[in-house]
C-alpha positions as CSV (number, residue, x, y, z in Angstrom):
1,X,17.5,14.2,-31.7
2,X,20.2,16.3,-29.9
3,X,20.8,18.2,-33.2
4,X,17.2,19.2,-33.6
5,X,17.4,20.3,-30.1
6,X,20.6,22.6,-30.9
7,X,19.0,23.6,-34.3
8,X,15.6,24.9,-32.8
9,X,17.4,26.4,-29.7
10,X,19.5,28.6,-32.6
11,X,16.3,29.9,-33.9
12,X,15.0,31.1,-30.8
13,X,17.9,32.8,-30.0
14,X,17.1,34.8,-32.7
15,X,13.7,35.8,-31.8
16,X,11.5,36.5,-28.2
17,X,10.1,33.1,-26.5
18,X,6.8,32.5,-27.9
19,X,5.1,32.4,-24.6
20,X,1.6,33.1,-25.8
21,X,1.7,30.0,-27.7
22,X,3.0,27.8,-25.0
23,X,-0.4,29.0,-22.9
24,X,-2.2,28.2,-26.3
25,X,-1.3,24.9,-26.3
26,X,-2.1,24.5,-22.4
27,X,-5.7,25.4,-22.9
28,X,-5.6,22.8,-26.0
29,X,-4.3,20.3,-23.8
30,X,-6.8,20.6,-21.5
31,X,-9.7,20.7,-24.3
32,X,-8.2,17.7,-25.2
33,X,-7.8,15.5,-21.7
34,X,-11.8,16.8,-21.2
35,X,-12.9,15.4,-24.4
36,X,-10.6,12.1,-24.3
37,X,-11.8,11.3,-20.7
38,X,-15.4,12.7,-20.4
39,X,-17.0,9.6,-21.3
40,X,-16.4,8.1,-18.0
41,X,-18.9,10.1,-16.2
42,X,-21.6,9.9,-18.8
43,X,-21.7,6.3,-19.8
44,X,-24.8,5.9,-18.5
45,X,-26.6,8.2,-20.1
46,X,-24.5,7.7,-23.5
47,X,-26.2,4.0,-22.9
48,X,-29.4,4.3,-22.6
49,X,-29.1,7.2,-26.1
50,X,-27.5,5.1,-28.0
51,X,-28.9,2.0,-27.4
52,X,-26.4,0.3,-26.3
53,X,-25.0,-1.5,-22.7
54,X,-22.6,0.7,-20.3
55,X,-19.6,-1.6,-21.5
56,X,-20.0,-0.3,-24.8
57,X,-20.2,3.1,-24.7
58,X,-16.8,2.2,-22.2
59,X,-15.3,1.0,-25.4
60,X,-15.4,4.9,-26.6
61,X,-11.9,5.0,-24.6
62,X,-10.7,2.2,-26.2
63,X,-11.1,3.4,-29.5
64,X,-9.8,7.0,-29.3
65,X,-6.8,5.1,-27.4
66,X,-6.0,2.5,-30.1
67,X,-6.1,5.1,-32.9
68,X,-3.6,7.6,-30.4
69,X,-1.4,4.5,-30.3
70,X,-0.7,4.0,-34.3
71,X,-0.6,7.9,-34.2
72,X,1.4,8.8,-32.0
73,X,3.9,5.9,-33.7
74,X,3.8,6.9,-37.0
75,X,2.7,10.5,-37.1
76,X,6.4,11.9,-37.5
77,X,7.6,9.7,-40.8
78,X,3.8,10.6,-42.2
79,X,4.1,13.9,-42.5
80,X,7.8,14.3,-42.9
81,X,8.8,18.0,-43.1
82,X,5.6,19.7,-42.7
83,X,6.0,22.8,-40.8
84,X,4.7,21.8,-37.1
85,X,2.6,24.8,-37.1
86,X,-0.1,23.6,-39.9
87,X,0.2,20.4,-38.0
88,X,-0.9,21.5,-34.5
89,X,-3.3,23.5,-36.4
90,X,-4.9,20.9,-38.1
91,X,-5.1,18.7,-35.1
92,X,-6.8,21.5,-33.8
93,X,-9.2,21.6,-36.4
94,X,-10.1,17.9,-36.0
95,X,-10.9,18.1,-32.4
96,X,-13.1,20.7,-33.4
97,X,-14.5,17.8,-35.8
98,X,-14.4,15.5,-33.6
99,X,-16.4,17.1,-30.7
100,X,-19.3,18.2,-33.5
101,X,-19.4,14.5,-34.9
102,X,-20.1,13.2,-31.4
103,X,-22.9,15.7,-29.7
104,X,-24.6,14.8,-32.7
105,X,-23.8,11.3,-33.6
106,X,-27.5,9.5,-34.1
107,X,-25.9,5.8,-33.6
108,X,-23.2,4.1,-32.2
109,X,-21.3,4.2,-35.2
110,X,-21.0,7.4,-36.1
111,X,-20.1,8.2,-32.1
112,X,-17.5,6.1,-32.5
113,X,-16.2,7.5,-35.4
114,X,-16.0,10.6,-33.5
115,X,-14.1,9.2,-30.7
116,X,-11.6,7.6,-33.2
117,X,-10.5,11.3,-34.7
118,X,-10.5,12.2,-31.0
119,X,-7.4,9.2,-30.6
120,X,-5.4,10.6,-33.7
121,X,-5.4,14.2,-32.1
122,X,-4.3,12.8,-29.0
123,X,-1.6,10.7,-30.7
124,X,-0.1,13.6,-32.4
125,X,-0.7,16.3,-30.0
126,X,1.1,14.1,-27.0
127,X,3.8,12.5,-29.2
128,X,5.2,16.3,-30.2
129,X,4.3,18.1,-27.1
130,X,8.1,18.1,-25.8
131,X,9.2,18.9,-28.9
132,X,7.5,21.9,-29.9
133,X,7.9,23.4,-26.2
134,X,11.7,23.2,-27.4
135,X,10.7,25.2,-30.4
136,X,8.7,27.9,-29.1
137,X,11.5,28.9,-25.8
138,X,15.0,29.1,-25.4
139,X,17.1,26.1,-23.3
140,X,16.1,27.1,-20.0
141,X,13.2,27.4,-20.2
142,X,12.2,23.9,-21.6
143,X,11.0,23.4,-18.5
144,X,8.7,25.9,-17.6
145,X,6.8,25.7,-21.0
146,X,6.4,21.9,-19.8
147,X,5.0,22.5,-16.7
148,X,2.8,25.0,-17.9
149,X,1.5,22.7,-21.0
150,X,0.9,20.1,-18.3
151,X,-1.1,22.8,-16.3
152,X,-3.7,22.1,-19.0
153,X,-3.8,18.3,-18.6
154,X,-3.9,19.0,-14.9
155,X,-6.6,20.9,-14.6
156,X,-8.8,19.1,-17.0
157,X,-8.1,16.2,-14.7
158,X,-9.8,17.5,-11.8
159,X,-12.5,19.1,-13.6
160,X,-13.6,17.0,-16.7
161,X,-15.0,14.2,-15.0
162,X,-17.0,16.3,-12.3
163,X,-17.9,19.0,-15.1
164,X,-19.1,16.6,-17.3
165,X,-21.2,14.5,-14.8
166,X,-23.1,17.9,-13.9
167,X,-23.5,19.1,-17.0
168,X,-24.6,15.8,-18.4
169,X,-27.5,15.9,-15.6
170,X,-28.5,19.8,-16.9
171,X,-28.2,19.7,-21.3
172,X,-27.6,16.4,-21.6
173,X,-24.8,14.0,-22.9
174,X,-24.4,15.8,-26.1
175,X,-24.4,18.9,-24.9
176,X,-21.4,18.3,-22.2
177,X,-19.6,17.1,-25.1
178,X,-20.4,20.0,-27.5
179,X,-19.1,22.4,-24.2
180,X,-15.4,21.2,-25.7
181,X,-15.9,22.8,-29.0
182,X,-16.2,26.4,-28.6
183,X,-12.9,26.1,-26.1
184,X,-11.2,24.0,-28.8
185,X,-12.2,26.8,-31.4
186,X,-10.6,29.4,-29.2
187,X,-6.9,27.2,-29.1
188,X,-7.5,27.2,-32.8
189,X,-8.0,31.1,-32.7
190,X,-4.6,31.6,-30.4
191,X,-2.4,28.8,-32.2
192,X,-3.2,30.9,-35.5
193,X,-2.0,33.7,-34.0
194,X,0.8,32.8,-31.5
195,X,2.1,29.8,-33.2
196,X,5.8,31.0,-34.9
197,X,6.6,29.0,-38.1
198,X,8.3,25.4,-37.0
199,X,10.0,24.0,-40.1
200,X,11.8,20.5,-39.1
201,X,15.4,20.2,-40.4
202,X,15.6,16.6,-42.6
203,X,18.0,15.6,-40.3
204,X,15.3,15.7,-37.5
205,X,13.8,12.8,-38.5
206,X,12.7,10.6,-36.3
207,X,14.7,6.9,-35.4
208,X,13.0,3.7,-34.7
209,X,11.8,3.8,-31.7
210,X,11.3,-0.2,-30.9
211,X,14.8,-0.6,-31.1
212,X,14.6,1.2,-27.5
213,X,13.4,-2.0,-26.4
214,X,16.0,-4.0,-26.7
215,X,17.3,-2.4,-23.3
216,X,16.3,-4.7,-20.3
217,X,15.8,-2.0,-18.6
218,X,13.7,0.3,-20.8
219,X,11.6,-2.8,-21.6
220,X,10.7,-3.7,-17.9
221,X,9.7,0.0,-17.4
222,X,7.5,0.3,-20.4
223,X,6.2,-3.1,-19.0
224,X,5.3,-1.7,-15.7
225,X,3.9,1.7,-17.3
226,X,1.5,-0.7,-19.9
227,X,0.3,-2.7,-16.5
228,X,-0.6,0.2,-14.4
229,X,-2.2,2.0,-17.0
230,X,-4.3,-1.1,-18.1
231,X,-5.6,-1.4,-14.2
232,X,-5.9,2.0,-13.6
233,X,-8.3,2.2,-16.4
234,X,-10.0,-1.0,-16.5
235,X,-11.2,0.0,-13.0
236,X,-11.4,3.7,-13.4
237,X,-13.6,3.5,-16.7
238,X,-16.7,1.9,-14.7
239,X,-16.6,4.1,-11.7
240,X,-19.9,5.9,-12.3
241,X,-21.8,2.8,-12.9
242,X,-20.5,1.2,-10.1
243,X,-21.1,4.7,-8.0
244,X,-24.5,4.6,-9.3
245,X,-25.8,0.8,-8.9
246,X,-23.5,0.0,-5.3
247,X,-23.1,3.3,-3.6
248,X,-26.6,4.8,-4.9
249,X,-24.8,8.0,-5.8
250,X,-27.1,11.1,-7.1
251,X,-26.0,13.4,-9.7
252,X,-25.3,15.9,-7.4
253,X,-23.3,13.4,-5.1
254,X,-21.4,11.8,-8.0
255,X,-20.2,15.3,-9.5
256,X,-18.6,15.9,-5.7
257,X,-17.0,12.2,-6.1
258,X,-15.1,13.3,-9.0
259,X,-14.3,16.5,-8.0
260,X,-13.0,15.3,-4.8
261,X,-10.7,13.1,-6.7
262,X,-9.8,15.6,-9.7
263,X,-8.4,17.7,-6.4
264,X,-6.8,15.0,-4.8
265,X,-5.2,14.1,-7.8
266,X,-4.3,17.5,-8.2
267,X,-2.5,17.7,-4.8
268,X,-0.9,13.9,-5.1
269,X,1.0,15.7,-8.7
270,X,2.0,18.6,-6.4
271,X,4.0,16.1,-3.6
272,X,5.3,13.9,-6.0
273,X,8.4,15.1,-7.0
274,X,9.8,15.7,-3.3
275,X,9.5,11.9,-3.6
276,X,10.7,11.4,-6.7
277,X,14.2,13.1,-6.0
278,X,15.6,10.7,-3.3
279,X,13.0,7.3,-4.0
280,X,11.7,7.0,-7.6
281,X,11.3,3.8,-7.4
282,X,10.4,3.3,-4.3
283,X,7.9,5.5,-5.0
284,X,6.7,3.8,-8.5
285,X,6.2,0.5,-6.7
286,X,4.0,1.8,-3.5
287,X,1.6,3.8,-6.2
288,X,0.6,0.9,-7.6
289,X,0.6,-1.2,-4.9
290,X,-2.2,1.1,-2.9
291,X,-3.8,1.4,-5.6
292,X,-4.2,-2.2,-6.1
293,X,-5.6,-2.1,-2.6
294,X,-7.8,0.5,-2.9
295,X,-9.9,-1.6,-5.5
296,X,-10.1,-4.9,-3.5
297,X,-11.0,-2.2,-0.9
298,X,-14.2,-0.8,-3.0
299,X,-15.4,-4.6,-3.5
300,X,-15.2,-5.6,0.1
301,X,-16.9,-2.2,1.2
302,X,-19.7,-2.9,-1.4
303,X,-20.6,0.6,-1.8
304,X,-20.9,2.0,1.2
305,X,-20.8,5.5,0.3
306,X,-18.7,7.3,3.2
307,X,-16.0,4.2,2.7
308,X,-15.8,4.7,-1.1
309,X,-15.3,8.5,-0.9
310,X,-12.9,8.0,1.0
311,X,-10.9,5.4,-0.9
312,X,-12.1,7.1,-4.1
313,X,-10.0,10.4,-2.8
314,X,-6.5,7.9,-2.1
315,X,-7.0,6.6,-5.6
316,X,-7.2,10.2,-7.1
317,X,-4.5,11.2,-5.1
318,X,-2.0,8.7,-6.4
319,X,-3.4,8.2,-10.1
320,X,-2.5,11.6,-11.0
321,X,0.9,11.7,-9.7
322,X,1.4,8.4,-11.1
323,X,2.4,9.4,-14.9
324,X,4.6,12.3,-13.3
325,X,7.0,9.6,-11.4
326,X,6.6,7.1,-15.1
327,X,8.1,10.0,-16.8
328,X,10.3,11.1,-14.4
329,X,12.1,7.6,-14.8
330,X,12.3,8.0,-18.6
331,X,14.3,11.7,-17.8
332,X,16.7,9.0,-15.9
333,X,16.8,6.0,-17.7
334,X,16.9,7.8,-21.3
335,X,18.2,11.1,-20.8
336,X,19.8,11.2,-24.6
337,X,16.8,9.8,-26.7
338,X,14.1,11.0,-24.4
339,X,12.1,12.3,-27.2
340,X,12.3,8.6,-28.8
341,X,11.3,7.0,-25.5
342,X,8.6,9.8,-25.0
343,X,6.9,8.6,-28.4
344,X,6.7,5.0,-27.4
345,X,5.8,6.1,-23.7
346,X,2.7,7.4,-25.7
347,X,2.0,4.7,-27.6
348,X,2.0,2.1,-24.5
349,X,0.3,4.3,-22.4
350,X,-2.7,4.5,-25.1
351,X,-2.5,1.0,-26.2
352,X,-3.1,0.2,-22.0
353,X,-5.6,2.2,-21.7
354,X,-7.6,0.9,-24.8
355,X,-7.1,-2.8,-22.7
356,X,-7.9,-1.7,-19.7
357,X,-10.9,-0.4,-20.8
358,X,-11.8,-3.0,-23.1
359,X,-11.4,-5.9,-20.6
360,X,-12.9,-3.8,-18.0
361,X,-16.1,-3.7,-20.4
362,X,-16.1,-7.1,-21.2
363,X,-16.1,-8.5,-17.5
364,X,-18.5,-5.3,-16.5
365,X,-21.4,-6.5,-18.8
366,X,-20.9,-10.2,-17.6
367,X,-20.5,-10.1,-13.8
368,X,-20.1,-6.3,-13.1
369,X,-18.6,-4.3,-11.0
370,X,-16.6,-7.0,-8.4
371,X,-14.6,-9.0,-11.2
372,X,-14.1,-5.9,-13.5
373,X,-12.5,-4.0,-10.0
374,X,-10.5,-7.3,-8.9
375,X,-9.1,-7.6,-12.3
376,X,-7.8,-4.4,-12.3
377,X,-6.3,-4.6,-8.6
378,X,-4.6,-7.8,-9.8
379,X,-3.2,-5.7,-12.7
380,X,-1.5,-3.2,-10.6
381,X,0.1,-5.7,-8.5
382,X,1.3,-6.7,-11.6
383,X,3.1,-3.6,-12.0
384,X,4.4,-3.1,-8.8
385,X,6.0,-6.4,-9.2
386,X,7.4,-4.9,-12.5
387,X,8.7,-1.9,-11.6
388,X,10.8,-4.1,-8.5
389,X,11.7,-5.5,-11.2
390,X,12.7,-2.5,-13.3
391,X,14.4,-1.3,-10.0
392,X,16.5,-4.3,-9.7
393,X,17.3,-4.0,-13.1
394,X,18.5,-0.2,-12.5
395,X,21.0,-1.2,-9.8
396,X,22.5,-3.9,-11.7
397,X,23.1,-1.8,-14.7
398,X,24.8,0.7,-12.4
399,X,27.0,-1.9,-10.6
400,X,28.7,-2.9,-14.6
């Protein structure tokens, strides 16, 4: 990967850093975060539509995350040299797609459908993202075009949970949903125009990445990243259920829930990295760890609402910054095939989620929200202990 890197940072010499495309592809990345995550403030309503329980219109993560996963793996050999460009375009064009097929699926299975295009646009878009801020700016500025592509995930963070909970309570389920299209249309719009030609090189193509796994270390850390991700989202799925049947949360209360967390999360990715620099993994072991608390916190609490703000805004405040440290550690631990370790980052990350959730469902619908909260605390114990692990790990490798 270090050639494609030198190739792609020849061309750009030769021409002005694309800038206006690196902003397109912020404003698709936060099209994209709203529509992957705005089911989890309108499963209710999604529900009662569709005809269906609460735990499976949940499952509408799961399945956009279990087609990202087998995207995001094998997206690269599948289309080979095709210029990037008419890639990103086309994913572009599906979430466009995908947003229409699911304002107005009339079952189940044809909003599911929808969902699943949703997961292969995430796959590819995600799995490239690095890559084609390479293409479009010189060296330097690598990371500047990453922070401001991130921008876009940030900010639909805070706002697409909140945003789609009050606009779900004025047009509907559908129509929150549908609210993604027109934005989506516009990054299509700007990608046309911005976008510079991104032919790949044959020699670019792309290694296996299991073989990463072989490293004790790199193994232990994916471990850890799978396990948080799996609690964080067998518990985070079910929040407005549980908001709504334990803390007797309004529409109008619930949309200042999420907010509050969407810009406490906001402010937890803004802290992180002074932590990061001197204790990455302390830090990546404590995250989890409160977290954990947190949710054994909410089910002792039993809804009480002032109590479940308030832990509600310590879980937003460290779930955000939580994938910042994750891939902060893969800058560390695989500084030379970080591209490589990026794409199966993705794929774990999406394959948790899909878990999470789908566990999270399953004990939801039998016993709801107290076992479905516990088992996700006991999963990010799990990865606490893990990423000890992982740390342990670390300092033996640099002791050899």
């Amino acid at each position: 990967m270090q050639i494609e890197a030198t190739s792609q940072n020849d061309l750009i010499e030769e021409r002005s850093p694309a800038w206006g495309a690196v902003y397109a592809l912020s404003l698709g990345a936060f099209a994209l975060i709203a529509s992957e995550f705005m089911p989890v403030s309108l499963l209710t309503p999604i529900a009662a539509d569709l005809g269906v329980s609460e735990g499976q219109a949940g499952q509408a993560i799961s399945v956009s995350g279990a087609f990202a996963v087998v995207t995001s793996l094998f997206i690269s050999a599948s289309v080979g040299d095709l210029d990037r460009k008419r890639l990103l375009l086309a994913l572009t064009a599906l979430m466009i797609v995908s947003g229409a097929i699911v304002a107005f699926a009339p079952s189940y299975l044809v909003f599911m459908i929808g969902r699943a295009l949703i997961g292969i646009v995430i796959g590819g878009f995600w799995s490239m993202s690095a890559a084609t801020a390479m293409r479009l700016v010189r060296a330097e500025q690598v990371p500047k075009a990453l922070a401001i592509l991130n921008g876009g995930n940030a900010l639909a963070t805070i706002i697409a949970a909140p945003a789609g909970s009050f606009l779900g309570s004025l047009i509907g389920w559908r129509g929150a949903f549908f609210c993604v299209v027109p934005v989506a249309a516009v990054v299509l719009v700007w990608q046309m125009a911005s976008l510079p030609p991104m032919k790949v090189p044959r020699v670019a193509r792309s290694r296996n990445v299991f073989a990463l796994l072989r490293r004790r270390i790199v193994a232990l850390g994916m471990a850890a990243t799978g396990v948080f991700f799996m609690g964080q989202f067998a518990l985070f799925t079910y929040l407005r259920p549980f908001l709504e049947t334990a803390a007797h949360a309004d529409p109008a209360t619930l949309s200042f829930i999420l907010l509050a967390m969407g810009v406490s999360g906001f402010i937890g990715s803004s802290f992180i990295g002074s932590l990061l620099k001197d204790g990455l993994y302390r830090t990546l072991i404590v995250i989890p760890a409160v977290m954990a608390a947190v949710g054994a916190a909410l089910v002792a609490f039993d809804g009480a609402l002032m109590a479940t703000v308030l832990l509600l805004g310590v879980w937003g405040l460290l779930a955000t910054a939580a994938p910042v440290g994750w891939w902060s550690w893969l800058s560390r631990t695989l500084p030379q095939e970080a591209e490589a370790g990026g794409g199966l980052m993705v794929a774990i990350i999406q394959l948790a989620i899909t878990f999470g959730a789908t566990v999270g469902g399953v004990l939801f619908d039998a016993g709801g929200y107290r076992p479905t909260f516990g088992a996700g605390a006991a999963m990010l114990v799990l990865a606490a202990a893990l990423a000890a692990t992982t740390a342990r790990a670390s300092r033996l490798a640099q002791d050899e």
